[in-house]
Structure formats: C-alpha cells, structure tokens
N, C-alpha and C positions, 0 to 999 in steps of 0.2 A: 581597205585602209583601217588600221589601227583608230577606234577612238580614242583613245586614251593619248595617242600623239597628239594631237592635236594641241596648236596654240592656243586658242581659244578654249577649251579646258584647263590646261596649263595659267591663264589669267586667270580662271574663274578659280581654281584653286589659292591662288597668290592672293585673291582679292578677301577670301575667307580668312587667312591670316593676317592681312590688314586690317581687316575689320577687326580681328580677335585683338590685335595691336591700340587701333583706334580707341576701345573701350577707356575712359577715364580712371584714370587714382585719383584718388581723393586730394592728394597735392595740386596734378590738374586740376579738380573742380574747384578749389580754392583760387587757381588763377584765371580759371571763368570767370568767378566772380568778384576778381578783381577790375577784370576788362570789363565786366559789367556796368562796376560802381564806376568807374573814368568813363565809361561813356556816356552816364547818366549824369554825371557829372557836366559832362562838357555839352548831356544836351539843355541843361538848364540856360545855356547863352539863342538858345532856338528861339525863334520869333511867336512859332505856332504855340499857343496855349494848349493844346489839346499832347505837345509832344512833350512840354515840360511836364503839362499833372503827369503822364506816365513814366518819365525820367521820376517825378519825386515821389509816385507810387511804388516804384522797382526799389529806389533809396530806402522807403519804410520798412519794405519786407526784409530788405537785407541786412537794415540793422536789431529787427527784431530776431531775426532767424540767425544772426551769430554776433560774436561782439566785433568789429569791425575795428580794432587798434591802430593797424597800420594802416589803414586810408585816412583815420582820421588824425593821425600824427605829420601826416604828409597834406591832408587836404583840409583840415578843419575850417581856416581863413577862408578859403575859394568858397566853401559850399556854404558858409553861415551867410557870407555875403551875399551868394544866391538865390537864397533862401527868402532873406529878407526883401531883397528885391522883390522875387514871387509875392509876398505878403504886401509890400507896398502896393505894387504896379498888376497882378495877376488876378484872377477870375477866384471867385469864393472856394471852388474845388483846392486852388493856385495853393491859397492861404491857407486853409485847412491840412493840408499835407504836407507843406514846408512849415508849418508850425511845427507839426510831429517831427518833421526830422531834426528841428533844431534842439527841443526837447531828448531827441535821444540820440541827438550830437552829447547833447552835456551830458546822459547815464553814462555813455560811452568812455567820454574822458573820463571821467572820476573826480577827485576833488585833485585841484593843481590851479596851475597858471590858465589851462585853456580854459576851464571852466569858466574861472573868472571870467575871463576876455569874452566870454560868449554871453556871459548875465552884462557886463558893462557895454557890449557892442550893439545888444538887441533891447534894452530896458529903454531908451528912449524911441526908438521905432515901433514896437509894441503896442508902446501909450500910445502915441500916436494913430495906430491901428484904430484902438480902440477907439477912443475919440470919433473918430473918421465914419465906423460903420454902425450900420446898422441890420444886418443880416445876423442872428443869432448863432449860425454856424459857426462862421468866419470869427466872432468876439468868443464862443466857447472854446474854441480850439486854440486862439492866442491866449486867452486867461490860464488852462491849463500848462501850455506852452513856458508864462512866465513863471510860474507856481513852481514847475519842473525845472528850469535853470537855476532861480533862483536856491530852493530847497539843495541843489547840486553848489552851485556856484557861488552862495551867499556868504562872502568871506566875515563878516561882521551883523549887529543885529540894523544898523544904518540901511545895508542895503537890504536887509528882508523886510523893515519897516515898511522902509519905499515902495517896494513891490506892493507888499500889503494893503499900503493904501490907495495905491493904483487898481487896484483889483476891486477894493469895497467902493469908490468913486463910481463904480458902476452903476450899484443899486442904491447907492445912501450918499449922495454927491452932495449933502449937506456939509459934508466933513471938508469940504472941498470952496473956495472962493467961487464965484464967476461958473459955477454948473449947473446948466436948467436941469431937473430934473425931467426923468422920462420914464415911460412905464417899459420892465422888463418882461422878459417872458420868464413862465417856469424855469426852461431850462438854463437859462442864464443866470438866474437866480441861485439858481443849483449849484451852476459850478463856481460861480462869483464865492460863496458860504463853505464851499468844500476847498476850495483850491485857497483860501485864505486860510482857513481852520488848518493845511496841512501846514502850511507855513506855520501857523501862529507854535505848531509842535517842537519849531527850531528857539524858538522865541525865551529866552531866561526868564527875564522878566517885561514887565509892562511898564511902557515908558512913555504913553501918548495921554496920560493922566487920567483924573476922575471922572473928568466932566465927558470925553471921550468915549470911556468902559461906559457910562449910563448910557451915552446915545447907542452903542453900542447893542449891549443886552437890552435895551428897549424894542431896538430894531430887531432884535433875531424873536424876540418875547411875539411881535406882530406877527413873523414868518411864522410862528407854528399854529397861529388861526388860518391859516391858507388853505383851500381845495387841495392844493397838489402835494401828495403824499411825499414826494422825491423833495420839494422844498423842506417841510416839516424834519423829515430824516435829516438833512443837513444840517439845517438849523440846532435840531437836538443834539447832534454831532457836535459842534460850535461851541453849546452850554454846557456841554459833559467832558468839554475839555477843559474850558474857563474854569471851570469845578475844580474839575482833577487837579488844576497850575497852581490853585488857589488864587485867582486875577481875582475873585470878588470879595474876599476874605481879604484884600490887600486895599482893599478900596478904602476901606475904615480908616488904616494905619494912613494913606495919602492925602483922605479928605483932612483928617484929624492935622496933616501937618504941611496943607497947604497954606502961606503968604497969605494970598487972595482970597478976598472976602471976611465977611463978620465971624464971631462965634456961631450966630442966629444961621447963617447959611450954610454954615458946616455942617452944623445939625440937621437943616433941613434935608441937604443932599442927602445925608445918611438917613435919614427918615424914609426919603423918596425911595433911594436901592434897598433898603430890607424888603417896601411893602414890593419892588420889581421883582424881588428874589423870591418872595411868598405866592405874587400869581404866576411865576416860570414854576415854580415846586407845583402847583396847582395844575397849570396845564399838562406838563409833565405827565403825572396820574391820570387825567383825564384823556390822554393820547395813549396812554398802556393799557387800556380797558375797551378803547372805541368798537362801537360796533359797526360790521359792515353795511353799507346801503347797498342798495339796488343798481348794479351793474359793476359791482367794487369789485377792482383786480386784488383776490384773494393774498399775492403773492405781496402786493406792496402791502395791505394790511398789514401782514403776518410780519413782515419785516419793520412796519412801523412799530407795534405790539412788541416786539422782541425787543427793537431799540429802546424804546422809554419804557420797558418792563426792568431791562438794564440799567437806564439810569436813574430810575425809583432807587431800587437796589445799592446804587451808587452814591446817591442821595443821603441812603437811611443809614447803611453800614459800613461804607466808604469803601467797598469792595467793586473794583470792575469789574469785568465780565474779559472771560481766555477764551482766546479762538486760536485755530490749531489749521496750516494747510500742510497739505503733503505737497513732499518736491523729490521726487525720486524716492529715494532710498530715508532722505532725512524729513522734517518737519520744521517749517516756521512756528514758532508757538509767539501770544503775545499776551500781555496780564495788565493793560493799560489802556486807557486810550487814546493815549498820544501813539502807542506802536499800531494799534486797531487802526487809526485813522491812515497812519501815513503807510500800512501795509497795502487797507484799499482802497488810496486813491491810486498808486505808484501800479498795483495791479489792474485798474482801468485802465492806465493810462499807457502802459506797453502792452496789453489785449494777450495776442497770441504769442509775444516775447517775454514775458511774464516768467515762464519756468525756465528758457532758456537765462535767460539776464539773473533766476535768482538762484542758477545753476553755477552761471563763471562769472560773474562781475563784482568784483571786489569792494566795486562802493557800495552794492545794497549788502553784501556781506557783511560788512561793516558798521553798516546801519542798522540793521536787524541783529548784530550779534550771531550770524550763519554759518553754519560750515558745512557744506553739501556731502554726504557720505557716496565713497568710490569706493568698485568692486573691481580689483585688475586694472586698476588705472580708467575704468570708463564710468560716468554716474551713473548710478539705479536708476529704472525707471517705473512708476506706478502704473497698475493694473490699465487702467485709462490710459495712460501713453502708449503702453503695451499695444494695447486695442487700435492705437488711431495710426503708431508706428508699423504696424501686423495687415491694416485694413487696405485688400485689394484694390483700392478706389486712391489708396494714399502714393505720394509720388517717388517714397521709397522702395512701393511694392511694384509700382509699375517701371520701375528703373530695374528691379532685382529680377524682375518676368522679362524684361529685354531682354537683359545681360544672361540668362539662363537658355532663352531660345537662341541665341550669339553662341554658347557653348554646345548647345545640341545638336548645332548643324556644323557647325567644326568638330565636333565630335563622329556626327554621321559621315563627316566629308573623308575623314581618316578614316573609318574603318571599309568604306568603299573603294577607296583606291589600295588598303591593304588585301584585300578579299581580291581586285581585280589585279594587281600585280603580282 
C-alpha cells in the first residue's frame, strides 16, 4: 500500500493549509477585539464581582492599546452607565477600574457632545462616591477620574469650577458648609493638589474671590511642611502655577475692589497675602536645598530638589523650566507649567497608553500643539519601543515565532510530498 494514498495523509495535509488559512490579518484581529470589547461589555450586567473586574480590566487594556472610536460611538451610553454602577454598587477593585475606563471613555471621545454627556452624567455620582468612601484607592481613582472628564468635557469654566471644588472638599472641606473634616492620607492628598492644579490649567481666570485664593495658598503653604515628599511636589506644582497665571498678582487688583468690608481690612488682607507670599518664597528655597536623612528615597529627593530648584528659578527670573519626551519619531517639548503639569498628569494617568493616545488621538494633539512624525504612512518608533516591540518575551514576538513555525512546517510539508511525488 501506497502511503502517500492514504486519507488520513490526505487530511493531515488539508489541515496544514487550514491552518496556514486560519492565521489572522490584521482586519480580523480588529474584529476579535471588537467581539472582545461586546463581550466585556455585556459581561458588566454579571452578578459575579470577580467577572465584571476582569470584563473592566480587558476594557482598560484595550482602550489603552488602541483608540477604540467605533465602540465608543456605538456604546458610550451602555458602558458609562455600567460603569458607574460598578463605582456605586462594586468592590474597591469594581471602582478603581471603571473609573479608568470612564476617564478614557472621555480621551476617547474627544471634545464634542459625548464628552459633555459623560462630565454631566457622572459629576453627581462621583460626588457622591466620594462622600460615601473611605478607602484611599477607590477616592484616588474617582478624583483622577473627575479631573479627566472634566479637563475633556468641561464646556465652560462653571463646570470646571464645580469639579474643582468637589475635588479640594476632600482635604480643605472648610470651603464647603456641613463637612466634618477628616484626616487624609498622603496619597490622597496627592492626587486631591494634582488633579485640581491640572484643572486649574483650564481655568482663565479666578473667580471664587480673595478671601478663597488666601485660604487656599495658606493651605497648599502647610502641605509643603509635610514628611511626604509626593505631597510637597504637588503642592509646589499648585504654587508655581498660581505664579505662572498670575492668581496672586491679581489678588491685589480684587481685594482693592471688593464691596465688602472697610478700607482697614483691605489693607489688612493684602498685608496678610504679601507676608503668605514671603514664607511660600522662603519655603520654596528651603525645599531646593534640603538635605537628605537617613533612609531618604534618593529618587524623590532629587526630584523634589529639581522641582523647587525650578521654581526659585521661576520666582527670580520668571523663566520655567522645558522638558522634552520623545514619541516616536517626533518630541512633545513644553516651556510652561501649565503644559508641564497637564503633560504629567495625562501621562500617569493612561500608564502604558500614553505613547499610543499621543501617537493618534487628536484631542491631546491638540492640547499639546503635536503632530506625530510618519515614515511610509506608519509612526517612528524610539530605540526603547524598538527594544520592547523586538523583545522575545513580548506578545508581538511570540505571535511572529508562531506564525513563522506555521510556515516552516507548510513549507516542509510541500517540499516532502514534492520529493515523494
């Protein structure tokens, strides 16, 4: 008997060009992860906690790993509302992850109508969040959350106010009627001074008056006697942009012509904010000089030292400090610190979506003044992408080592039945 007759050869051969068939294009992988995101989608209505965090962990990646236009023009309403449910009724993981995706539900969209409908559908559920919890995660991940829609979706400076003071209600709930205060942690701290400060970059001018700005810069003046290095850096963040806007420079012109109150206490306020402004100048210096103690993480010195070495700098000769990233082929470059600020919070805050989002998305294009440089219709990519794009261990390379032993053996499989026929 002939091997080579054989049916059972005959299949196994058919089956090798199946497989060679089966191999995905790139058009199919796109509709994987379309049936992806609908599933992930639909299993947000799942009872099991443990299936929705993974349904909104799959959601994160995939809107970080591409820009997702057509789900989100088709599904925005569905998922923001499930979202927020997660957030209301879901486990602190629940919350944390459907925060993010709400936030980059709004990069997504861009500026437009959805946006909006996304800052007005979730600004009172939010609050509410907050209010409600007490887990530091769960409040950092909706604070950044609001910070990000809002910055997206802030049609006016009404609603970025509102955010704003949603946001400082956290740690300075004096501003606020009926809020017992409570003590925060650093990291809430943190992002309460940063996610406020990126807002406040949207902000024309200052409209919540003198008396406001004082308690204000009194309060951020406190945060930089702090232990924790990460608060101080915000804080200083905060005042070297109030700098930059000229909010305290405007204080003068305000008090000078506000209604309310004597000559005697106009004076006074302005008496009060020079000597504020004199010990923030003082601290300032004293935080660009510090020396390190005994078990001091080297790296947050260094970066506290650089910051308030910067805003001495800034202080003295009213010059910021440019910082420069590479993105492929081109460079964000920034000479401010309103761009400084809202470069890196926006780059925390999409993690490992960052180069792709400031590769093709048109609203931080915009924001930033960007135009990503293409070679042959595809983006450059840096040495470092190169490296992670090239790396054996990465899921490009273990896709291209599939697909290449898939041709070797259809390769081997034809030159053996040519050699035996």
């Amino acid at each position: 008997m002939d091997l080579f007759d054989s049916d059972d050869d005959t299949c196994s051969l058919s089956s090798f060009y199946t497989m060679r068939s089966e191999i995905p294009r790139m058009d199919e992988v796109h509709v994987q992860k379309d049936v992806m995101l609908d599933q992930s989608l639909d299993a947000l209505y799942e009872k099991r906690s443990s299936t929705r965090e993974q349904a909104l962990a799959s959601i994160v990646d995939a809107f970080k790993s591409d820009l997702q236009h057509e789900f989100v023009e088709k599904n925005f309403a569905t998922l923001l509302d499930r979202c927020l449910h997660c957030i209301k009724k879901g486990s602190t993981k629940e919350s944390l992850l459907a925060s993010h995706v709400i936030g980059l539900l709004a990069l997504t969209a861009g500026l437009g109508d959805q946006a909006q409908e996304i800052l007005e559908e979730s600004v009172t559920p939010l609050s509410q969040a907050l209010k409600s919890s007490s887990e530091a995660l769960k409040i950092t991940s909706i604070l950044e959350c609001l910070a990000v829609i809002t910055f997206v979706g802030g049609a006016n400076a009404e609603q970025t106010e509102r955010s704003m003071q949603i946001i400082w209600q956290m740690i300075d709930p004096k501003l606020v009627s009926n809020v017992v205060a409570t003590k925060s942690s650093p990291a809430v701290i943190t992002t309460v001074v940063s996610s406020w400060t990126c807002l406040l970059t949207t902000v024309d001018r200052w409209t919540l008056g003198p008396k406001i700005l004082q308690g204000t810069v009194t309060y951020l003046s406190t945060l930089l006697e702090k232990d924790d290095r990460s608060v101080r850096i915000a804080a200083g963040e905060a005042l070297a942009l109030m700098f930059e806007l000229g909010i305290l420079e405007k204080f003068d012109a305000e008090a000078k012509g506000s209604d309310n109150g004597s000559v005697k206490e106009e004076r006074e306020a302005l008496i009060n904010m020079h000597r504020l402004i004199s010990k923030v100048t003082d601290q300032v210096r004293d935080l660009a000089v510090e020396a390190g103690g005994k078990g001091c993480a080297k790296k947050d010195l260094n970066t506290q030292r650089s910051l308030f070495k910067d805003l001495v700098e800034f202080l003295e000769d009213g010059v910021a400090p440019e910082t420069s990233i590479k993105i492929g082929g081109s460079s964000i470059e920034t000479s401010t610190w309103c761009q400084m600020i809202q470069l890196n919070f926006l780059k925390h805050f999409l993690g490992g979506g960052f180069i792709k989002h400031m590769q093709e998305n048109e609203f931080l294009h915009d924001v930033f003044s960007f135009t990503p440089k293409k070679i042959g219709g595809h983006s450059t990519m840096t040495n470092e992408e190169k490296r992670l794009f090239q790396s054996p261990n990465s899921a490009v390379s273990k896709a291209r080592t599939k697909l290449m032993k898939k041709e070797r053996m259809i390769s081997l499989t034809r030159k053996f039945y040519s050699i035996s026929s």
